[in-house]
C-alpha positions as CSV (number, residue, x, y, z in Angstrom):
1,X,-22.1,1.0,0.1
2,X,-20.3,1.8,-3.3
3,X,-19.9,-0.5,-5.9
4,X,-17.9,-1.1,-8.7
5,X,-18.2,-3.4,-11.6
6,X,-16.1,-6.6,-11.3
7,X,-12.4,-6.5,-12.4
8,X,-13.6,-9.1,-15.1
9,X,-11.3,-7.3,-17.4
10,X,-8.1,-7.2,-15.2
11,X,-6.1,-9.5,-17.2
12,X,-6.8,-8.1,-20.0
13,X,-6.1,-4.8,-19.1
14,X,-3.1,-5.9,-17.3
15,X,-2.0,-6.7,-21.3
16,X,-2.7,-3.0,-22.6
17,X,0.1,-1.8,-20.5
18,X,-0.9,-1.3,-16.4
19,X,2.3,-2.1,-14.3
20,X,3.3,-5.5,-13.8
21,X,5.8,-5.2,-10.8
22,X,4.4,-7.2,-8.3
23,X,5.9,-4.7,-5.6
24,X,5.2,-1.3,-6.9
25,X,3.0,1.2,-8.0
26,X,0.6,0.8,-10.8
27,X,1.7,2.9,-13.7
28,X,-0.9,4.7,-16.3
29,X,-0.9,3.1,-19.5
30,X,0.5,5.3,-22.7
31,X,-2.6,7.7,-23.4
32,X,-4.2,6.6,-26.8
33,X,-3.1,3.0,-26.8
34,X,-6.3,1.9,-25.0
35,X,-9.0,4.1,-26.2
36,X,-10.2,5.4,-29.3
37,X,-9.1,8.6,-29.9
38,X,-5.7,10.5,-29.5
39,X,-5.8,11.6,-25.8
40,X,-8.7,10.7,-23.1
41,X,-11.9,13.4,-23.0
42,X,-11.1,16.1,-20.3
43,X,-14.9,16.8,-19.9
44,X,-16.7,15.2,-17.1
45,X,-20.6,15.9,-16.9
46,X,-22.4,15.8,-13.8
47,X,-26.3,14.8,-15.1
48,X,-28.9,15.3,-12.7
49,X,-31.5,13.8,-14.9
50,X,-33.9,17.0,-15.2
51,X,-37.2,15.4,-16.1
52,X,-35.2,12.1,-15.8
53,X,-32.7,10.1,-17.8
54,X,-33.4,7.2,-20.1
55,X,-30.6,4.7,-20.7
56,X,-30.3,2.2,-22.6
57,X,-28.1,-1.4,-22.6
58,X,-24.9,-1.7,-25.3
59,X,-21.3,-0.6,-25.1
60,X,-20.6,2.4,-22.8
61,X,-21.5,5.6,-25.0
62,X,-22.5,8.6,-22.9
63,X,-23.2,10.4,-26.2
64,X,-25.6,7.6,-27.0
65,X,-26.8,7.0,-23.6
66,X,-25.4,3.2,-23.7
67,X,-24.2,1.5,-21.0
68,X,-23.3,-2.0,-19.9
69,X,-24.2,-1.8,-17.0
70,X,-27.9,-1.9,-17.3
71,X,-29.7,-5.2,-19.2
72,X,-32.6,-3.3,-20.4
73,X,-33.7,0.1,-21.1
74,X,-33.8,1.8,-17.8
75,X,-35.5,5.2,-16.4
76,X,-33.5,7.4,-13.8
77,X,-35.6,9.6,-12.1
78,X,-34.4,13.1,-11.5
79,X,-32.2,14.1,-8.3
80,X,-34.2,14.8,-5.2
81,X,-32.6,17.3,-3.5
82,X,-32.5,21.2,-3.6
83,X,-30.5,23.5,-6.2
84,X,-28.3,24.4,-3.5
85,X,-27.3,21.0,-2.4
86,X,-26.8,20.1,-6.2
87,X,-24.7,23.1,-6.0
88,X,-23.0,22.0,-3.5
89,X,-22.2,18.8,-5.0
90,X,-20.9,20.6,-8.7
91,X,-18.8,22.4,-6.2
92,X,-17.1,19.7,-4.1
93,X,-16.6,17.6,-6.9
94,X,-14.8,20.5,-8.4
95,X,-12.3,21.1,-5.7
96,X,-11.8,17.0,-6.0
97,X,-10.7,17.1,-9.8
98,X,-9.7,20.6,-9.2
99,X,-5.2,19.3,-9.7
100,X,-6.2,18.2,-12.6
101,X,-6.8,19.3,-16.6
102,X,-10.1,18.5,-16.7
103,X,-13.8,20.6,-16.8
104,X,-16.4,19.7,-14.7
105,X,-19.3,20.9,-15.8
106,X,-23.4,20.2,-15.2
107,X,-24.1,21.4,-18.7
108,X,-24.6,19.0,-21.6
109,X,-21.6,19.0,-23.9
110,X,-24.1,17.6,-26.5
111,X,-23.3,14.2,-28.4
112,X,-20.8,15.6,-30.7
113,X,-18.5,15.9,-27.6
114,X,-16.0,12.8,-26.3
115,X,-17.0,13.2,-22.4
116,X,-17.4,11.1,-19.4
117,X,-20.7,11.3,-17.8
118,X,-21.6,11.1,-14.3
119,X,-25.5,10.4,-13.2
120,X,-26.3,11.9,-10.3
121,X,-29.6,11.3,-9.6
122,X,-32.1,8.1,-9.3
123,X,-32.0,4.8,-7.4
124,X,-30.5,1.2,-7.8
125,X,-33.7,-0.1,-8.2
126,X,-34.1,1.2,-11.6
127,X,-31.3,-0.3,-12.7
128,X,-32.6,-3.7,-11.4
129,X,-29.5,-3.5,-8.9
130,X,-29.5,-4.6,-5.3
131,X,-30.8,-1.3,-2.4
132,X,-27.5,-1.4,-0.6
133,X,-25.6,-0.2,-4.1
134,X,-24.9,3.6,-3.8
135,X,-23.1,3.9,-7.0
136,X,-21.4,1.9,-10.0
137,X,-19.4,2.2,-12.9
138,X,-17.4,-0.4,-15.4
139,X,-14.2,-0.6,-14.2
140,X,-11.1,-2.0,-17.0
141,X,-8.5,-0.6,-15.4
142,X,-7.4,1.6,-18.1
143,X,-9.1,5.1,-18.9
144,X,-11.8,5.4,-21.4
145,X,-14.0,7.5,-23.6
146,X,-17.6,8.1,-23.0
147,X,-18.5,6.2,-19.9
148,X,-21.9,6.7,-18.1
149,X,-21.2,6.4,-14.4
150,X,-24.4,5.7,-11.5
151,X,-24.4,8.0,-8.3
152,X,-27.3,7.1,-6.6
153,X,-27.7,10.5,-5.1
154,X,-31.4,10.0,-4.3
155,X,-30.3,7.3,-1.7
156,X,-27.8,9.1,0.2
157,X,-29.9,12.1,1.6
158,X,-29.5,16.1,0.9
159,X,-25.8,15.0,1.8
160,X,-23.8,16.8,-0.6
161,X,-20.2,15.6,0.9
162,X,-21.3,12.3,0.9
163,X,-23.0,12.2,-2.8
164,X,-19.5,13.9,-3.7
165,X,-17.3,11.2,-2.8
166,X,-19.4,8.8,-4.5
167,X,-19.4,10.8,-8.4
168,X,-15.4,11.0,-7.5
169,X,-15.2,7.6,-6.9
170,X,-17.6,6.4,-9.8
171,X,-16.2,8.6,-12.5
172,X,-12.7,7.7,-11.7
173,X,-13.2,4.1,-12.2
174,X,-13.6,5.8,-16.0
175,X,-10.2,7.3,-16.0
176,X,-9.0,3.4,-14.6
177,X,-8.3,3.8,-10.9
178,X,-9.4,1.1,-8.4
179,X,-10.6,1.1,-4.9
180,X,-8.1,1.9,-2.5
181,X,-7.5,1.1,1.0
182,X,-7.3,5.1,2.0
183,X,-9.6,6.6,4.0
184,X,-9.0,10.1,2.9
185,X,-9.3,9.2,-0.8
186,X,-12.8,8.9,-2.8
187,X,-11.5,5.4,-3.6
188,X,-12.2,4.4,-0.4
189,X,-15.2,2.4,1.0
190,X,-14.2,3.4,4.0
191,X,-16.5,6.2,5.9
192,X,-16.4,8.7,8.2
193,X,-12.8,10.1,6.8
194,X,-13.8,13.7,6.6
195,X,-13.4,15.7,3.2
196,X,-11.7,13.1,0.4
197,X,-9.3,14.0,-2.0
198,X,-7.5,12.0,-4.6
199,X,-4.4,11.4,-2.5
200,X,-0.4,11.7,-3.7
201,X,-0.1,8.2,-1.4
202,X,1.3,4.9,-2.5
203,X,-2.0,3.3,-1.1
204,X,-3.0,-0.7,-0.7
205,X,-5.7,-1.7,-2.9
206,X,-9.0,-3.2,-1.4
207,X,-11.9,-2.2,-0.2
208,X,-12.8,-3.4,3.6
209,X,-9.4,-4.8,4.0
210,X,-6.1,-4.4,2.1
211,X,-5.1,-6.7,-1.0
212,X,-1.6,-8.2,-1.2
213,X,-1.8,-6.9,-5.1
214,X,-4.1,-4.4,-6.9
215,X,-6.8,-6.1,-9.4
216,X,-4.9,-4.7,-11.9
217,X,-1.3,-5.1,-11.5
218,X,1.1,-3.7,-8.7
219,X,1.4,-3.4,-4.9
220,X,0.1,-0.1,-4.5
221,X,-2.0,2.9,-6.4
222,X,-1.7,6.1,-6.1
223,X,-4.7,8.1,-7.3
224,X,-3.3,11.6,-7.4
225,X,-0.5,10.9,-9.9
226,X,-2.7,8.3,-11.9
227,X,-4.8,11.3,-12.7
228,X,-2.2,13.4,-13.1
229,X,-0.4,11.3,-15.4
230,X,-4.0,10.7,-17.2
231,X,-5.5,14.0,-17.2
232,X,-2.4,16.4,-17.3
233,X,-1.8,18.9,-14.3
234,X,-4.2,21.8,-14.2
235,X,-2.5,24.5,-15.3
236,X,-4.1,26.8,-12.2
237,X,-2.2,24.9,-9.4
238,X,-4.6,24.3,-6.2
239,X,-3.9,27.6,-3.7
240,X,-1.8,26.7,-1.0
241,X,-3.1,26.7,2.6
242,X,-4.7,29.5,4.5
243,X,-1.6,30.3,7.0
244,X,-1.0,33.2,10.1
245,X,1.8,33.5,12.3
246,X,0.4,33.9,15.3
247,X,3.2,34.6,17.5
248,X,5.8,36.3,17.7
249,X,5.0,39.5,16.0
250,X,7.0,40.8,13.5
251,X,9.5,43.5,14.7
252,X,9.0,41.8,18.2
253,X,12.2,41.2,20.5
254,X,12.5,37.1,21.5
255,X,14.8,35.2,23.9
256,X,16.4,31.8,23.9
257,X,14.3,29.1,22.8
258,X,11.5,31.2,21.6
259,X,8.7,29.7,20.5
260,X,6.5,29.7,17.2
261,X,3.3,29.5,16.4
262,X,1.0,29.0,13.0
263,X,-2.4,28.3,11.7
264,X,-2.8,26.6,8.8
265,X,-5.5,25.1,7.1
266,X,-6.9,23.8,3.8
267,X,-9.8,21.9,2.8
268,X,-7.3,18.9,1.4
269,X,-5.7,19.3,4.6
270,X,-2.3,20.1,6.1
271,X,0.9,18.0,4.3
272,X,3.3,19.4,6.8
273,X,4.5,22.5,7.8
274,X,8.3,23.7,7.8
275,X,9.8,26.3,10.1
276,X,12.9,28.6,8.5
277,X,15.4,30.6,10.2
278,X,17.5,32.9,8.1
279,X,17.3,30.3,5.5
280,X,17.9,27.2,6.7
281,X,15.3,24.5,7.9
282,X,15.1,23.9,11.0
283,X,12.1,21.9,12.0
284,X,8.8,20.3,9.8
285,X,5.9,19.5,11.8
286,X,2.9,17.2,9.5
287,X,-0.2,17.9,8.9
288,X,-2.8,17.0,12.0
289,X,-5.3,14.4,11.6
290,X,-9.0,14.9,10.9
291,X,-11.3,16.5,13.7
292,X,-7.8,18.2,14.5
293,X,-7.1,20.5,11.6
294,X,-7.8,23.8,13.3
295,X,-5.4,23.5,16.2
296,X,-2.1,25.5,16.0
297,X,1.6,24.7,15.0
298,X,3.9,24.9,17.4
299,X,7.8,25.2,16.8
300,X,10.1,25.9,19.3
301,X,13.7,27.5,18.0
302,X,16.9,25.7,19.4
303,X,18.3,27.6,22.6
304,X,21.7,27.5,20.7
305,X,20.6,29.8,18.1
306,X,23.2,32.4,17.7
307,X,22.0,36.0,18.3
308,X,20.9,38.7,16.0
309,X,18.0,39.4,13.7
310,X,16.1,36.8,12.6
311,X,13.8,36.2,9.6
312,X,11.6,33.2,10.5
313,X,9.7,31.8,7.3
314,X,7.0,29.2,7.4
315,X,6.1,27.3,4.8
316,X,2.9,25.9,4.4
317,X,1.9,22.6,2.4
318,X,-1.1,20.8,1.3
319,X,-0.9,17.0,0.5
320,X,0.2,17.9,-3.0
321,X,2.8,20.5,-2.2
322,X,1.1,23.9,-3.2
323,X,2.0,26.1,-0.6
324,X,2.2,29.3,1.3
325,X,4.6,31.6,2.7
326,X,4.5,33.6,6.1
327,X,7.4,35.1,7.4
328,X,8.3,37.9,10.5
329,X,11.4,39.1,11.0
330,X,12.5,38.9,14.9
331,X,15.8,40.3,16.8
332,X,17.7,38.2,19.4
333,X,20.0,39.5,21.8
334,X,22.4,42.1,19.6
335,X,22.0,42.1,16.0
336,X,25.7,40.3,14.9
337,X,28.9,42.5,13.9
338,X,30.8,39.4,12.5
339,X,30.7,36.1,11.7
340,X,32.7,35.7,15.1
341,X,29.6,36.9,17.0
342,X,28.0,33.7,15.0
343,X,28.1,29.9,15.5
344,X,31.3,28.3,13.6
345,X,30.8,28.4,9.9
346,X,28.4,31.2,9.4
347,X,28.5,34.6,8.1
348,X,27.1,37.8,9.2
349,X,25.5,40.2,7.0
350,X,22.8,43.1,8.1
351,X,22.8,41.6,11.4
352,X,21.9,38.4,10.7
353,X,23.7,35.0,11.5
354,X,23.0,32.4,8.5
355,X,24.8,29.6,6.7
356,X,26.9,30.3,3.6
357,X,25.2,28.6,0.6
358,X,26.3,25.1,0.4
359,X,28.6,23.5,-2.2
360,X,28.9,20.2,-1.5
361,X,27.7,17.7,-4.0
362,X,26.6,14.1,-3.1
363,X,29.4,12.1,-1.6
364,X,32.1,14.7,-1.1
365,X,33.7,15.1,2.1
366,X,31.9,17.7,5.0
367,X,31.8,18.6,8.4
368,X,28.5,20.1,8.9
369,X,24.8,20.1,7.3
370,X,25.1,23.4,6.1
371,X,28.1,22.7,3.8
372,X,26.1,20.2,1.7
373,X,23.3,21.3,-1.2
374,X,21.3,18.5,0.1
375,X,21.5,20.1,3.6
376,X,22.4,16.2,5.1
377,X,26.2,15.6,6.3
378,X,25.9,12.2,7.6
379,X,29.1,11.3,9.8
380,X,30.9,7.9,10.6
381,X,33.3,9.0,13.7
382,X,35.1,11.6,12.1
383,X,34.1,11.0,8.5
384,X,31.6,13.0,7.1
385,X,29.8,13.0,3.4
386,X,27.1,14.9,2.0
387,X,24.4,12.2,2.0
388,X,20.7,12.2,0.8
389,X,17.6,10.5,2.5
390,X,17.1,7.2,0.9
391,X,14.1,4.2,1.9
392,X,15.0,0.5,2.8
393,X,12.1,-0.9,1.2
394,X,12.1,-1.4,-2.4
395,X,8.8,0.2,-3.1
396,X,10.8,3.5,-2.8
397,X,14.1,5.0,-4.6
398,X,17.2,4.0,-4.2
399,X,20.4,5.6,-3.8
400,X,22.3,6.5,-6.9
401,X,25.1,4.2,-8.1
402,X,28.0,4.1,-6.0
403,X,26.2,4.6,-2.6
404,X,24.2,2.5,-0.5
405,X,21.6,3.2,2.4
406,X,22.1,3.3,5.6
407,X,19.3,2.7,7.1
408,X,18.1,5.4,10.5
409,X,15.2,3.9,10.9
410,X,13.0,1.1,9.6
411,X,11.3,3.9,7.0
412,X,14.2,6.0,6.6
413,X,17.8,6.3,5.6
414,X,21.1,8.3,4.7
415,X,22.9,7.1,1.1
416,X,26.7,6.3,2.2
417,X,29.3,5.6,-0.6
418,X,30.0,2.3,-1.1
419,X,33.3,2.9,-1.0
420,X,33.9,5.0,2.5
421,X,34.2,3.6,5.6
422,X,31.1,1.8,7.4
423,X,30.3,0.4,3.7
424,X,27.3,-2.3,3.3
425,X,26.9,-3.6,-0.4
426,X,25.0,-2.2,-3.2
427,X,21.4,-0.6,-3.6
428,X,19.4,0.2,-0.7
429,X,19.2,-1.9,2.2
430,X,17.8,-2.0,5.3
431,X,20.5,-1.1,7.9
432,X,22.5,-4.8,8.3
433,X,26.1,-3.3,10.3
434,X,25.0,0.9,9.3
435,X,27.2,2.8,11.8
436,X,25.5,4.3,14.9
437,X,27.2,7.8,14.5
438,X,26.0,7.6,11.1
439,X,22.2,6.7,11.9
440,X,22.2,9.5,15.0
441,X,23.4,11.9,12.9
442,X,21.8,11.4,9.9
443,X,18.3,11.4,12.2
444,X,18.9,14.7,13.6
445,X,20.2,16.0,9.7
446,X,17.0,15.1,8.3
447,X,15.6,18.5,10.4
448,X,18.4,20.6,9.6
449,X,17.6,21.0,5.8
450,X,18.6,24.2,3.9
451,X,15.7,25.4,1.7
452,X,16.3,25.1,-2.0
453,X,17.1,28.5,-4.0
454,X,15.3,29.0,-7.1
C-alpha cells in the first residue's frame, strides 16, 4: 500500500490558485506564486542511501535533509537489492518523467542545488510509520522546492517495476498531483495495471474508489498535462511506437476489400492507430488493452474504393501522440487515367484516385467529407455543413459561438449552426430533437477524416 500525507493543506492550497470549477479539471497554479524561487527545481534525485541516510524532522529541505514527515531524527538503511535492479529502477523512472523537462539523476546534486529528492531505500519502520506503508510524501497540492520523498524499496522485493511506480507516485505528490483513480497511472493505488505512465486522461480522483471532487479542487486530474504544465515539455519528444506493416507488401497487387495489417507497440502503450489511403483517413483502431499489446492491427479497406495505385499510410500513436509513420504503396485494378475512372469528386494524378484538398471552413455549405478542412460534412436531409466533433458533457469543449452540438452519441457529437435547419439552442448539448440524418452521418464522418497538411 502507498501512502500519502493527508490533504491537511487542501484548503489552503485551494487559495494559492488550484482550479476551483467543481466540474473540471484541476489546473496548475502560476509557477513561482507558491514556492520560493522563480520556477520549480527540474532535478529529481533518486537516493539509495549508500551507507544509509540520516534525516532529520523540520520543514521539507532535501538540501538539509529535513522533513516533516518524520518526528525525530530517523536512519534509513541502504537499498537492498542488486546494482542492476537499482538500475533498473533509475531507468523506468526515467522513461516515466521522460515527456517532461526534468533530470533524473542518482547522483547528488549537492546542497547548493534546488532539487527534489526521492529515498529509495529503507523501511517504514524507521520512520516510526505503520508496515503496510510502501511509500510517502507531503502532499499541498501545489509544487514545491526541495521535498524528501519515502519509497520503501526494501519492502517491495528486487521488484524494480513495482519500486518504480511507487518513486513516480511519491515524487509527484512534490510537483502537487494527487491520487488518481487510473490504473495505468503511477497515481494509482490500484495494482496489477501493467507498466504506469503519467497519463494525458481527465481521471477521477481517489484511491480505492472514485471521489465526486479531487482534494484539491476540480472534478478530474490529469497527470500528464499537470506536469507538463509544471515541468515544461521535454524538448526530446518520447519516440513514437515501434510499427511494421505486415501485410500487404509494398509493390504488391490487392483486390476489393483488401485487408491491412500492423504491429505496433510501445512501452506507454498503443493510443490508437489510423489507417490512410492516398491521403485521406479512413479508419482508427485504439490502442489494445494490457496483456494484449502484441496482437496485430487489422484494417480492412472499403470494397468501394475506386481503383488505381494506392499509397496506404499508417500512423502510429502513443498515449501522448508521438508517433510513427509506415506506409506501402499498393495497385488496385488499373492505375486511373482520369478523374472519371475515380469516385465523384476526386482527381486523378500518377494513377492515383484521391480527394482534392478541402476548402470548406466550419459552417459553410458541403456535400461530402472531403470538401471540408475538418474532414466532417454533417447532413440534415439534403443540408450539409462542414461540422467539427464536439462533447455533450461539459467537462469537454464546446462548439464555437454560433453552433451548437448535436449529439451522435452520449460521448460524441457534430457542431451544427444555430441558425440552419435541425437547430437546438446554444452551447453544447446533449442531443434533445438532433436530426437522425445528421447523427448517422456525422457517426460514419468521424472515420472519414482527411489528415492535416503541414
Amino acid at each position: 500500500m502507498v501512502v500519502g500525507v493527508l490533504l491537511a493543506h487542501a484548503a489552503a492550497a485551494r487559495a494559492e490558485g488550484v482550479s476551483e470549477d467543481p466540474h473540471g479539471v484541476r489546473q496548475p497554479p502560476v509557477i513561482g506564486v507558491d514556492i520560493a524561487s522563480d520556477e520549480v527545481s527540474r532535478v529529481l534525485y533518486l537516493n539509495r542511501c549508500t551507507g544509509g541516510c540520516t534525516i532529520s524532522p523540520g520543514n521539507d529541505n532535501a538540501r538539509a535533509q529535513t522533513s516533516s514527515i518524520v518526528q525525530q531524527t530517523s536512519r534509513v538503511s541502504p537499498f537492498a537489492w542488486s546494482d542492476d535492479t537499482w538500475n533498473q529502477v533509475v531507468q523506468c523512472v526515467k522513461e516515466v518523467y521522460a515527456p517532461y523537462a526534468v533530470q533524473v539523476t542518482d547522483v547528488d546534486p549537492g546542497d547548493m542545488v534546488l532539487h527534489h529528492e526521492a529515498i529509495v531505500a529503507g523501511d517504514p519502520d524507521e520512520l516510526g510509520l505503520p508496515p503496510s506503508v510502501g511509500g510517502i510524501a507531503p502532499s499541498q497540492c501545489v509544487p514545491r522546492n526541495n521535498v524528501i520523498s519515502f519509497t520503501f524499496a526494501n519492502t517491495w522485493g528486487a521488484n524494480a517495476r513495482a519500486i518504480c511506480s511507487v518513486v513516480g507516485q511519491e515524487s509527484a505528490h512534490s510537483y502537487g498531483l494527487e491520487h488518481a483513480f487510473n490504473c495505468a497511472d503511477p497515481m494509482t493505488y490500484l495494482r496489477a495495471c501493467g507498466r504506469q505512465f503519467f497519463r494525458d486522461v481527465d481521471a477521477e480522483c481517489g484511491e480505492y474508489s472514485p471521489r465526486e471532487l479531487c482534494q484539491c479542487g476540480g472534478a478530474r486530474q490529469n497527470s500528464h498535462r499537470w506536469l507538463r504544465s509544471v515541468l515544461g515539455a521535454n524538448p526530446v519528444p518520447v519516440p513514437g511506437p515501434d510499427t511494421s506493416i505486415d501485410g500487404p507488401a509494398d509493390g504488391a497487387t490487392v483486390d476489393d476489400g483488401f485487408s491491412v495489417s500492423v504491429t505496433a507497440t510501445h512501452m506507454r502503450g498503443i493510443g490508437h492507430v489510423d489507417f490512410y489511403l492516398n491521403g485521406t483517413l479512413y479508419g482508427s483502431i485504439p490502442g489494445h488493452d494490457v496483456g494484449k499489446e502484441s496482437l496485430p492491427y487489422r484494417f480492412t479497406a472499403p470494397a468501394d474504393l475506386a481503383d488505381g495505385v494506392v499509397d496506404v499510410e499508417v500512423h502510429a500513436f502513443t498515449d501522448i501522440e508521438t508517433e510513427t509513420v509506415k506506409t506501402v504503396t499498393v495497385t488496385k485494378g488499373n492505375p486511373c487515367a482520369s478523374a472519371t475512372d475515380c469516385t465523384d469528386g476526386q482527381e486523378c494524378n500518377d494513377g492515383r484516385c484521391y480527394w482534392p484538398p478541402p476548402t470548406g471552413e466550419l459552417g459553410d455549405a458541403c456535400a461530402s467529407d472531403g470538401e471540408c478542412i475538418s474532414g466532417l460534412c454533417a447532413k440534415n436531409g439534403s443540408e450539409g455543413h462542414c461540422s467539427q466533433t464536439c462533447f455533450p458533457t461539459p467537462l469537454e469543449e464546446t462548439c464555437p459561438d454560433g453552433f451548437h452540438c448535436e449529439s451522435v452519441s452520449a460521448t460524441s457529437g457534430a457542431c451544427w449552426p444555430a441558425s440552419a435547419n435541425g437547430g437546438g439552442g446554444g452551447g453544447c448539448q446533449s442531443g434533445s430533437g438532433a436530426p437522425a440524418a445528421l447523427v448517422l452521418l456525422a457517426a460514419l464522418a468521424l472515420l472519414r477524416r482527411r489528415r492535416a497538411v503541414g
